[in-house]
C-alpha positions in Angstrom: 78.6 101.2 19.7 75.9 103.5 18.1 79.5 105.6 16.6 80.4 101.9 14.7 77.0 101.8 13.4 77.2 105.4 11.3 80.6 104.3 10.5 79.7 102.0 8.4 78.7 104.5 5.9 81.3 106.2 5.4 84.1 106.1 2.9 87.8 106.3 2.7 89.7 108.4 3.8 87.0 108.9 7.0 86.3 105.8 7.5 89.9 105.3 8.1 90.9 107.6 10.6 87.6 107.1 12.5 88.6 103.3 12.3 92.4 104.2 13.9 90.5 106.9 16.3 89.0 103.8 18.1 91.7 101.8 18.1 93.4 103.3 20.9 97.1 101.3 21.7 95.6 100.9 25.4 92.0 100.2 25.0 91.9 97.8 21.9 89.5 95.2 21.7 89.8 91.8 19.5 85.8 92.8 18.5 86.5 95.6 17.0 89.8 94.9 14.7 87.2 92.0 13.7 85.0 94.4 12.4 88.3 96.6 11.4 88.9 93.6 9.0 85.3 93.6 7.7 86.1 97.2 6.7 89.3 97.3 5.2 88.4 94.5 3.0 85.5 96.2 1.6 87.6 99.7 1.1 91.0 98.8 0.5 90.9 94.6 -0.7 92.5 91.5 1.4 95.8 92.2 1.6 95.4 95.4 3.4 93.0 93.2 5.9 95.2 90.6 6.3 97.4 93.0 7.8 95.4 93.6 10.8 94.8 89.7 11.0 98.4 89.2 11.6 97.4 92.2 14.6 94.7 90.4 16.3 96.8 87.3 16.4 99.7 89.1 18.0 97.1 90.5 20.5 95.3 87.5 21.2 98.2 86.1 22.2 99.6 88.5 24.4 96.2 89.0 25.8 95.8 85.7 27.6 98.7 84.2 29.4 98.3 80.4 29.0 100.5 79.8 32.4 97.4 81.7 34.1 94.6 79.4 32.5 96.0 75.9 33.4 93.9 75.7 36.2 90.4 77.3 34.8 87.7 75.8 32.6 84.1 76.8 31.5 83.0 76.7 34.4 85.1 79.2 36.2 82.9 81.5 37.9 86.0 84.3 37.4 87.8 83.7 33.9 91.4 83.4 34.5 91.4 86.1 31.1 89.6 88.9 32.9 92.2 88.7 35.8 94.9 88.9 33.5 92.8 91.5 31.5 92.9 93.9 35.2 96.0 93.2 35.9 99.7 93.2 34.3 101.0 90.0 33.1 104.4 89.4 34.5 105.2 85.8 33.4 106.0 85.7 29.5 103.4 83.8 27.4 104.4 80.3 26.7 104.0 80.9 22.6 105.8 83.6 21.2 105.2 84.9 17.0 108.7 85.8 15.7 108.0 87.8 12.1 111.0 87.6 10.1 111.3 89.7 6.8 110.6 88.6 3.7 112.1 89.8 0.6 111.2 89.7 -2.9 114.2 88.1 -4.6 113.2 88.9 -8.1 113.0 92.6 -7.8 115.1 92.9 -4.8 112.5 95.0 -2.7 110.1 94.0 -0.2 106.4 93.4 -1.4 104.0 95.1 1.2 101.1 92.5 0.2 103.3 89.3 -0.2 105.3 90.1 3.1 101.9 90.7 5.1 100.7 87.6 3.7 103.7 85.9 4.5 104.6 87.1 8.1 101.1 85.9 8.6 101.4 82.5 7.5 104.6 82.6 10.0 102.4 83.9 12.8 99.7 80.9 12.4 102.6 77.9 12.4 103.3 79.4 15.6 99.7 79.9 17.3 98.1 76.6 15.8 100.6 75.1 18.3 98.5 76.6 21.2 94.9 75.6 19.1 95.9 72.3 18.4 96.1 71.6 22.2 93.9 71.3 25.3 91.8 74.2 25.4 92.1 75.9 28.6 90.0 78.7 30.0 86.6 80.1 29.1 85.1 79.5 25.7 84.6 83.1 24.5 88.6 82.2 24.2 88.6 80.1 21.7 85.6 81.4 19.5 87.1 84.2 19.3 90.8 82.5 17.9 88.1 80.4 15.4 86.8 84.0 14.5 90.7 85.0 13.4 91.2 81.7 11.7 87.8 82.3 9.5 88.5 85.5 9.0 91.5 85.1 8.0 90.5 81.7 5.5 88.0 84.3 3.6 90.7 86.6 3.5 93.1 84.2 1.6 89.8 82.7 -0.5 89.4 86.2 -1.9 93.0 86.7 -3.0 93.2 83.8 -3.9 95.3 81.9 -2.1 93.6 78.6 -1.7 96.1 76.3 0.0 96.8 79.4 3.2 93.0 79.5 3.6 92.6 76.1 3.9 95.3 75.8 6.1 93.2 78.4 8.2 89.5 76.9 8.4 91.3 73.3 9.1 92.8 75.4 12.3 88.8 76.7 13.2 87.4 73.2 12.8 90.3 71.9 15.5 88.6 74.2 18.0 84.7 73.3 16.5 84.7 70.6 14.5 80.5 70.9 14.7 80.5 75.1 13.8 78.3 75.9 11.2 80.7 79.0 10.1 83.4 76.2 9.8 81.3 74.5 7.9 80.2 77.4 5.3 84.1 78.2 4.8 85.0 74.6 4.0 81.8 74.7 1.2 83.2 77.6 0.2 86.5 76.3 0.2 85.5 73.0 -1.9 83.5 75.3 -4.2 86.4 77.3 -5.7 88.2 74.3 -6.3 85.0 72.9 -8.0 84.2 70.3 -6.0 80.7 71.0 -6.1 79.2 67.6 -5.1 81.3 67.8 -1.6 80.7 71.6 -1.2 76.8 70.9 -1.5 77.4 68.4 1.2 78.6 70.6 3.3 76.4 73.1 3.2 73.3 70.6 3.8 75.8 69.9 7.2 75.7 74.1 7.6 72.1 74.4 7.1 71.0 71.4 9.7 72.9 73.3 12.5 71.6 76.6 11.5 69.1 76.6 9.4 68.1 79.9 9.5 71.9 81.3 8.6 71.9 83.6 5.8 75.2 83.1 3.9 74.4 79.4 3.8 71.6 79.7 2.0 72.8 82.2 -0.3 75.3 80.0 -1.2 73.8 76.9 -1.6 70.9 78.6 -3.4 73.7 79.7 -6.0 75.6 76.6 -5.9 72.4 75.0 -7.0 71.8 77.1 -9.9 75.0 77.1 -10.6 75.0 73.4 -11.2 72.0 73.3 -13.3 69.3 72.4 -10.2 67.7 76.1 -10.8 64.2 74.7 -9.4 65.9 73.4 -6.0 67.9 76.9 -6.1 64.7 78.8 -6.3 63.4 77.3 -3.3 66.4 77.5 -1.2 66.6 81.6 -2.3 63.3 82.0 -1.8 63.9 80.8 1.7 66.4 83.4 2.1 64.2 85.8 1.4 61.1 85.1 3.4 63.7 84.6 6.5 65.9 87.8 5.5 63.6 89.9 3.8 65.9 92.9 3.8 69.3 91.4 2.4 69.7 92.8 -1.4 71.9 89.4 -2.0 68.7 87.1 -1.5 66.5 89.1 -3.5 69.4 89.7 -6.0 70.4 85.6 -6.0 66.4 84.8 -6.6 66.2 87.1 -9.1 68.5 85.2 -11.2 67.2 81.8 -10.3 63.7 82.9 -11.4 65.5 84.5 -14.6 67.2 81.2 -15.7 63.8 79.8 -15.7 62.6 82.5 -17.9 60.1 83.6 -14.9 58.5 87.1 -15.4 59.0 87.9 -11.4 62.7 88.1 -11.8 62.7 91.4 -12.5 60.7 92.4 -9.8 63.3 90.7 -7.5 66.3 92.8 -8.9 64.3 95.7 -8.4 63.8 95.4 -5.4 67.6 94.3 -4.9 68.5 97.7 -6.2 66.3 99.3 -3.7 67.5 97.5 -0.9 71.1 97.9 -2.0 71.1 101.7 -2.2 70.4 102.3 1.7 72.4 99.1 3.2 75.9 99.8 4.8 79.3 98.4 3.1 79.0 95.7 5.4 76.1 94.4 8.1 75.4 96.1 11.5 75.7 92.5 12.8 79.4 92.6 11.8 79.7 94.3 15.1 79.9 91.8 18.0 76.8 92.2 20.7 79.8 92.1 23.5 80.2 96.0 22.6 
């Protein structure tokens, strides 16, 4: 774990090959392509990540055997999962992700981006089948599938590919209907497509389950700035910052609330944005999931 923290810090190509070092064919973990993803995005943009999204939903499939968890819930003292995790699975899963090849017809070669993009929108027809139905087994299961799908819906957000994202946090809220992070994605979601009034509404819904969450403030802080309530905004970003005192966005996002009132403070607060920015990692330590 303490080797994923320095990581962090580095830049391609090291961060790279320290990324595949860890990655070892017969040790993988689901946590750490999650934070692979977090990486690659940052480095190389969101069609090189969606490529190891398409990975972890190969893996997770293959990982639990969904003959093996008929008979286990939550409150399985021994996850059906970690026996199949110890030992081989011999029966075939009942799902299976066939990838055809895409090709780009107008220039007659395949597109690396477009056929990642679209292998994964083949692999997700196939597992929301299996996330649609009864959930079986221990929840760390299934948070971890609504992890893929979100990940996956920011992915596609930042590319812009609106309709595949949505298609993806619609797939997370089947498993939590009530998740905060589903909850931020749809706001987000409704936001780029300038529905402001219902992406408020959702973050309100974000903020009463987790009040404390960072991103949700951040972005209803901006959303309300954005939309002309800079006096509200202030006060949600100034929340932010009193609850995440460190996080260069919230000082950053306050500093230009308090500069579209014409406030003399808002240069103090991107001054001390700058400062905090110029010792944080490419991404958050908290990226990394606790399980490691």
């Amino acid at each position: 774990p303490l080797g994923l923290y320095s990581e962090l810090s580095l830049r391609p190509p090291d961060l790279k090959h320290s990324a595949q070092a860890r990655l070892n064919p017969s040790r993988w973990k689901l946590c750490l392509l999650l934070t692979k993803v977090k990486l690659e995005e940052a480095l190389f943009g969101p069609a090189a990540a969606l490529q190891t999204c398409e990975d972890m939903l190969h893996r997770w499939q293959s990982c639990y055997d969904f003959s093996r968890l008929s008979d286990t819930d939550d409150s399985s003292s021994l996850p059906a999962a970690e026996k199949s995790e110890v030992s081989p699975v011999v029966r075939k899963a009942s799902i299976h992700l066939n990838l055809p090849d895409f090709q780009d017809a107008s220039i007659g070669s395949l597109s690396p981006p477009s056929v990642a993009a679209s292998r994964l929108e083949a692999a997700f027809s196939e597992v929301s089948e299996v996330s649609s139905s009864r959930r079986q087994g221990p929840s760390y299961i299934w948070t971890t599938l609504e992890s893929i799908w979100l990940q996956s819906g920011e992915l596609f957000m930042a590319d812009g590919r609106l309709k595949e994202a949505q298609f993806c946090i619609a797939e997370a809220g089947l498993l939590f209907p009530n998740s905060h992070c589903v909850l931020l994605q749809r706001g987000r979601l409704a936001e780029l497509r300038g529905q402001m009034n219902e992406a408020k509404s959702l973050y309100d819904e974000a903020l009463a389950i987790h009040p404390a969450g960072e991103r949700v403030l951040l972005h209803m802080g901006h959303l309300l700035v954005k939309t002309g309530r800079v006096h509200l905004g202030e006060k949600v970003l100034r929340d932010a910052v009193q609850m995440h005192s460190t996080s260069h966005e919230a000082w950053s996002g306050l500093g230009e609330a308090l500069q579209a009132l014409n406030h003399s403070e808002a240069s103090d607060c991107f001054f001390t944005a700058l400062e905090l920015e110029a010792s944080c990692p490419i991404r958050p330590f908290t990226i990394i999931p606790r399980e490691l």
